[in-house]
C-alpha positions as CSV (number, residue, x, y, z in Angstrom):
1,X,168.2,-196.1,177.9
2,X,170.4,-199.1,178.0
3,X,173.7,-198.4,178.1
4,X,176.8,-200.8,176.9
5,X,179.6,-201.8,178.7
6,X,182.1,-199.2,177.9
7,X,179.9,-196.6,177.5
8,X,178.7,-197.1,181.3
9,X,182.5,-197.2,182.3
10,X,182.9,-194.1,180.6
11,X,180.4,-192.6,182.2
12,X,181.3,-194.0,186.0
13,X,184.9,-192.7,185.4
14,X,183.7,-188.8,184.1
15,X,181.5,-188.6,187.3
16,X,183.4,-190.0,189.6
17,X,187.0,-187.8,188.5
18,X,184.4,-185.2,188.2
19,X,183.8,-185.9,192.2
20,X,187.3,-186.5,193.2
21,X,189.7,-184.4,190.7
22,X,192.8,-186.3,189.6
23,X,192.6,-190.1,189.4
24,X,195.8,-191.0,189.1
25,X,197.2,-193.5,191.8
26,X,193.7,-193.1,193.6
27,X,192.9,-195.9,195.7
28,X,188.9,-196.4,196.0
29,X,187.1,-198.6,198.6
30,X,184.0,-200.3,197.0
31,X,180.7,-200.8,199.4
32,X,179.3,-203.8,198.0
33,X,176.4,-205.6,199.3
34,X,175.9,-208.2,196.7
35,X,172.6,-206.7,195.7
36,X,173.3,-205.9,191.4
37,X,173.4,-201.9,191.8
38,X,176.7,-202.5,193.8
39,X,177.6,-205.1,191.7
40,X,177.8,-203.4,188.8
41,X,179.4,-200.4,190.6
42,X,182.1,-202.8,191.6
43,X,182.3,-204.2,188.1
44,X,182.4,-200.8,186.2
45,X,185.2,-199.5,188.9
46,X,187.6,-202.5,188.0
47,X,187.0,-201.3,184.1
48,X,187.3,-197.7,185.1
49,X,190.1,-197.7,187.3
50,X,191.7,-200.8,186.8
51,X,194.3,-201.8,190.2
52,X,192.8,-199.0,191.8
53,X,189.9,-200.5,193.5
54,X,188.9,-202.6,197.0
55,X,185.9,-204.0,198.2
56,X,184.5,-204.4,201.5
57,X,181.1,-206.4,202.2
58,X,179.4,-205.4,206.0
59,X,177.4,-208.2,206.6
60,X,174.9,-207.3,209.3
61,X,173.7,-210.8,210.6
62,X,170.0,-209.8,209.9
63,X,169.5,-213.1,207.5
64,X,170.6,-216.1,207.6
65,X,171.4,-215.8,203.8
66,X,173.7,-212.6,204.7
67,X,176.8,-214.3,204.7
68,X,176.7,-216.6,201.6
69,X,176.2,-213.8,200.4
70,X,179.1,-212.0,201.8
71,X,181.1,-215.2,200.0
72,X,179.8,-214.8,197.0
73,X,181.4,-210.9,196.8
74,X,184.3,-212.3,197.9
75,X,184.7,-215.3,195.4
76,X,184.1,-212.7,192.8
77,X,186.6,-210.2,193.7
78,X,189.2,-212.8,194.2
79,X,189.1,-214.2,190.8
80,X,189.3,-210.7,189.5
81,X,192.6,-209.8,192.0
82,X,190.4,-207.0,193.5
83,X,190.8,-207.5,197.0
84,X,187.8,-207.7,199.7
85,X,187.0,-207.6,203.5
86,X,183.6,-208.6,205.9
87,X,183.3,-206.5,208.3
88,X,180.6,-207.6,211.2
89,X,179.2,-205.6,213.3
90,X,180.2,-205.4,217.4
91,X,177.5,-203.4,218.7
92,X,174.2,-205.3,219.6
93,X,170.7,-204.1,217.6
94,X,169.0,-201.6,219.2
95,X,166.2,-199.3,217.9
96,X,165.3,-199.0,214.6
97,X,166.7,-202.3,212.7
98,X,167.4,-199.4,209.4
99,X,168.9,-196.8,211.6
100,X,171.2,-199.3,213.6
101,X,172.4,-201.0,210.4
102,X,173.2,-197.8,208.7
103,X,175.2,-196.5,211.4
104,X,177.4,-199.9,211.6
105,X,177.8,-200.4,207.9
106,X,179.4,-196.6,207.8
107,X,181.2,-196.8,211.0
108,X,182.7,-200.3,209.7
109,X,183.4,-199.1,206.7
110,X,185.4,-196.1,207.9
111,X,187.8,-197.4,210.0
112,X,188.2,-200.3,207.2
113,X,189.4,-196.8,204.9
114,X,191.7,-195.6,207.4
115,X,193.5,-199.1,208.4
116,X,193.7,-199.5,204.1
117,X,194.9,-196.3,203.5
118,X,192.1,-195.9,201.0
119,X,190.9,-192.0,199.5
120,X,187.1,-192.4,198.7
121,X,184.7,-194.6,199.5
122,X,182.0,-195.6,196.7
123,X,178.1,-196.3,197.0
124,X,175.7,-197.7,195.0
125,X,173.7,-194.6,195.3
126,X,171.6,-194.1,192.1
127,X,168.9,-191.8,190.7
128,X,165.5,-193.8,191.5
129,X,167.2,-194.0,195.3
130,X,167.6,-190.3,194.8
131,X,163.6,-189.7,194.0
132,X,162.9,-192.4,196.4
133,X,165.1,-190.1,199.2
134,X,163.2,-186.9,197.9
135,X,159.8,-187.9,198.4
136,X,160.3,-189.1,201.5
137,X,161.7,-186.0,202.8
138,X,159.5,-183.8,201.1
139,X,156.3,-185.9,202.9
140,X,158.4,-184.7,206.1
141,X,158.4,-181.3,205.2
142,X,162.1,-180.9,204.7
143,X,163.7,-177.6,203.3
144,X,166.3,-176.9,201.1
145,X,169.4,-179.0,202.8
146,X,166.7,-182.1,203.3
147,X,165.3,-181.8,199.7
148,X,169.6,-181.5,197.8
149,X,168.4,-185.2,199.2
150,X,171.5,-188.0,199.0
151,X,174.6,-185.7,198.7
152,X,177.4,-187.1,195.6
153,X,180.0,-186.2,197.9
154,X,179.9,-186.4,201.6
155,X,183.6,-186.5,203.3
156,X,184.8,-189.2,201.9
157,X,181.7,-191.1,200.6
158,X,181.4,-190.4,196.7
159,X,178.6,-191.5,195.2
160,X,179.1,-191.1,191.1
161,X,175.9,-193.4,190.2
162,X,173.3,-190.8,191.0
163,X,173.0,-190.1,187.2
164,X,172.4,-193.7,186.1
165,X,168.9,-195.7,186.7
166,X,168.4,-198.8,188.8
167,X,167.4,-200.8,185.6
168,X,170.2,-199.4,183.9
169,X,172.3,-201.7,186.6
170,X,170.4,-204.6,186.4
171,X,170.8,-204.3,182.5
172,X,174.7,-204.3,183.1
173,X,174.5,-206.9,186.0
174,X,172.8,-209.2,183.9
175,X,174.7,-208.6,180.3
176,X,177.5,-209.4,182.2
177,X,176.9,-212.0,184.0
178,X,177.4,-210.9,187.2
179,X,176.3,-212.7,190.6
180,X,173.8,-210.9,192.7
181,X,171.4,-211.4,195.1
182,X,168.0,-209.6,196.0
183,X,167.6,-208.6,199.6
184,X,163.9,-209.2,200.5
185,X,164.4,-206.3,203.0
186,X,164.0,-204.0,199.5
187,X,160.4,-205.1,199.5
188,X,158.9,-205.3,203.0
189,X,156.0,-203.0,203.3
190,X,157.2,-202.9,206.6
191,X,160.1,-200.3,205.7
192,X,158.8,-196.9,204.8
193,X,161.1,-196.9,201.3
194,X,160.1,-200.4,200.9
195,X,156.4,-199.0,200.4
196,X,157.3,-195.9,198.6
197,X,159.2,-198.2,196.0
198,X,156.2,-200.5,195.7
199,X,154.3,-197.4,194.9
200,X,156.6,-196.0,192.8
201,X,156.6,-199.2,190.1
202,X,152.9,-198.1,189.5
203,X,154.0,-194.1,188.2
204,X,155.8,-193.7,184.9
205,X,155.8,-190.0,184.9
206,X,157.8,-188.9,187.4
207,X,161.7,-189.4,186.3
208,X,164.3,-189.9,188.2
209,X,167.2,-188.7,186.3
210,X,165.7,-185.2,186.6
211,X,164.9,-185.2,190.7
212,X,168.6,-186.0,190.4
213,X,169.5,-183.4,189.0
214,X,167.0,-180.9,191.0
215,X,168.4,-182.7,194.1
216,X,171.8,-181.3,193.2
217,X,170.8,-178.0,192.1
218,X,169.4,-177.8,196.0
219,X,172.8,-179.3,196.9
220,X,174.8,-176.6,195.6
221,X,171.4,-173.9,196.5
222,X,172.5,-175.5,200.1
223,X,176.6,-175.3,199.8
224,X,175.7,-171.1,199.2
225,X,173.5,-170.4,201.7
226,X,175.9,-172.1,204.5
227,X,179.2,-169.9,202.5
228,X,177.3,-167.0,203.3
229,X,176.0,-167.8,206.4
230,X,179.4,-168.6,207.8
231,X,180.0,-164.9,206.6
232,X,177.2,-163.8,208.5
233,X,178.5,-165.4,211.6
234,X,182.5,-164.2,212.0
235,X,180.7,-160.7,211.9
236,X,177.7,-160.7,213.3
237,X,177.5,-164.1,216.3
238,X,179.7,-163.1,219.3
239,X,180.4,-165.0,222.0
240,X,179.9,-163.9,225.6
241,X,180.2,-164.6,229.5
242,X,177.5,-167.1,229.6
243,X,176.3,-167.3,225.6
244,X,175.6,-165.9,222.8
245,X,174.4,-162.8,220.7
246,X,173.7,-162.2,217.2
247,X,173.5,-158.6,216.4
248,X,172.2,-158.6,212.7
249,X,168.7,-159.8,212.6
250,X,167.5,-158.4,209.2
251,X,167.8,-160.7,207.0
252,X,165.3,-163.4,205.5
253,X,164.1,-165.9,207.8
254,X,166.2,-169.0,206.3
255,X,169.3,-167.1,207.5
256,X,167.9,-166.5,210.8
257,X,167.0,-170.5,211.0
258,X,170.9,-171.4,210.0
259,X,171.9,-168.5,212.3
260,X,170.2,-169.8,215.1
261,X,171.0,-173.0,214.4
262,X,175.1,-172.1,213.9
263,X,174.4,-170.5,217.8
264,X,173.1,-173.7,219.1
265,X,175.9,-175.7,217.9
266,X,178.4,-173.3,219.1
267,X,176.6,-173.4,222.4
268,X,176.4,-177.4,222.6
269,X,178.0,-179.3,219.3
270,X,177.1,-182.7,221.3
271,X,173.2,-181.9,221.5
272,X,171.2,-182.9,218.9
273,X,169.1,-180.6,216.5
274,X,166.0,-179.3,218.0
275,X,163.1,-180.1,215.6
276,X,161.6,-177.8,212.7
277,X,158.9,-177.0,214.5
278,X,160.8,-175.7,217.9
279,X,163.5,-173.7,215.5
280,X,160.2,-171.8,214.0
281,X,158.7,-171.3,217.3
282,X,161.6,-169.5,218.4
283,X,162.5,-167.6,215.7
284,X,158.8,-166.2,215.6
285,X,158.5,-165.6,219.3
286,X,162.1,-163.7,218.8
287,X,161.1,-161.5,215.8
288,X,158.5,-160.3,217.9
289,X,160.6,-159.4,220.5
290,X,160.0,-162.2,222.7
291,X,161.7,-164.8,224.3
292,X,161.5,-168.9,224.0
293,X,163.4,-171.6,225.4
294,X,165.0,-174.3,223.2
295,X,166.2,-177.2,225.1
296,X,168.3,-176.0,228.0
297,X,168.8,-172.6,226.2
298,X,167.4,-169.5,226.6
299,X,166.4,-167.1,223.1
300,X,165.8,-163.7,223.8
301,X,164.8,-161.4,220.9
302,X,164.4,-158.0,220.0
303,X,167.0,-155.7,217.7
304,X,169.8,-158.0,219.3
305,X,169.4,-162.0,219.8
306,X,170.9,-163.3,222.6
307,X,171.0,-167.1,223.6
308,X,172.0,-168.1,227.1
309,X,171.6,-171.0,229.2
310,X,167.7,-171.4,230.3
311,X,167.4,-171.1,234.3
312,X,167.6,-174.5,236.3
313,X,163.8,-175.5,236.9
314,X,162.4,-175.7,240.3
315,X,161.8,-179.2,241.5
């Protein structure tokens, strides 16, 4: 459905307060890339919210179009008195291109929040990205916090386009005349969503709009389970000499995964999460009284859990 101008503005400013709360004197930073979804999030903003909004364009260095680009936000914010940054990254590439951007664009973009003195950040986040985000995770066999897919609130990332479609943007990018640019990136084959959107053009029955609206359902599903599982632990995880125990272990198998996982944490916030398949390993081997090492820890089952450090290996 192709919405109009002030009905999209409407809708932007009932999701996002619905987000955020009050929006009174609310300063929001705008991530804008120059592609049209986050030019018509930057548009609809300035009609939402008008004085209340900046932008900020990271500009990676990837192409060699990137910072024309980058001009081209910022010629368009300054004749509409919004004001706009670049931000370049200072860490070299390394790894995966996707994974390396990512990480600088956020990391930019946060201290750029802090130094402003801005309250939320905005993405172009929208519903086919949200289908796009679910399928891939649920080809990697995610559960219920991997499938509530991209969350609309993360800290102080908002995200208030996830109910409106990526042709719906383009529609409002186009009515009104916006400038935007297409980053050949979206199309590579060579990405992993790249393909999956290629593939997704062909199927008209699956709708976005509604895996948007199961992804939050699994959001909130999520936001319970860890309320009571923080519950679970102040009575149940103690900590001890050398680790930990966990003295209630009957309860369903989900809880026992967060559990463990809450241990783990506790034990070693700067390690990263052991994989799926190593947190079911354990947690079988324990229900059956055994014991399993996961990373440098030790699991011990039986009526009581307990978690301590594994034993140094021999050379």
């Amino acid at each position: 459905m192709q919405l109009t101008i002030d009905t999209a503005a409407a809708h932007l400013r009932a999701a996002t307060l619905a987000l955020v709360g009050e929006g009174q004197g609310v300063r929001f930073g705008i991530a804008v890339s120059g592609g049209p979804d986050s030019m018509a999030l930057l548009h609809l903003v300035a009609l939402a919210f008008p004085g209340q909004a900046e932008a900020i364009t990271v500009d990676h260095g990837l192409r060699l179009a990137s910072a024309d680009e980058a001009a081209m936000v910022a010629r368009w914010c300054d004749a509409h008195a919004i004001p706009h940054a670049t931000r370049h990254p200072e860490t070299p590439l390394t790894g995966n291109v996707q994974d390396w951007a990512r990480t600088q664009r956020y990391a930019l973009i946060e201290q750029w929040r802090t130094t402003r003195g801005i309250d939320w950040i905005m993405t172009a986040h929208h519903a086919d990205d949200q289908l796009e985000t679910l399928l891939m995770r649920l080809n990697r066999g995610a559960g219920v916090a991997g499938l509530a897919g991209v969350r609309a609130r993360t800290g102080h990332i908002i995200r208030p386009l996830l109910g409106f479609r990526k042709a719906q943007l383009l529609a409002i990018a186009q009515a009104e005349a916006l400038p935007y640019v297409d980053d050949p990136s979206n199309a590579d084959p060579r990405f992993d969503r790249a393909a999956l959107r290629t593939a997704l053009s062909e199927v008209d029955w699956l709708n976005p709009l509604a895996a948007s609206r199961s992804a939050a359902a699994l959001a909130e599903a999520d936001a319970a389970l860890e309320w009571s599982v923080a519950d679970l632990a102040a009575h149940h995880v103690t900590r001890t000499e050398d680790g930990y125990t966990l003295t209630r272990t009957d309860v369903p198998r989900e809880y026992l995964r967060r559990l463990l996982l809450h241990m783990l944490t506790q034990a070693d916030s700067a390690a990263p999460p052991p994989r799926g398949d190593t947190i079911d390993r354990a947690i079988a081997l324990a229900m059956a009284g055994r014991q399993s090492s996961i990373g440098a820890w030790l699991l011990r089952g039986g009526p009581v859990w307990t978690l301590r450090p594994a034993p140094a290996r021999r050379a």
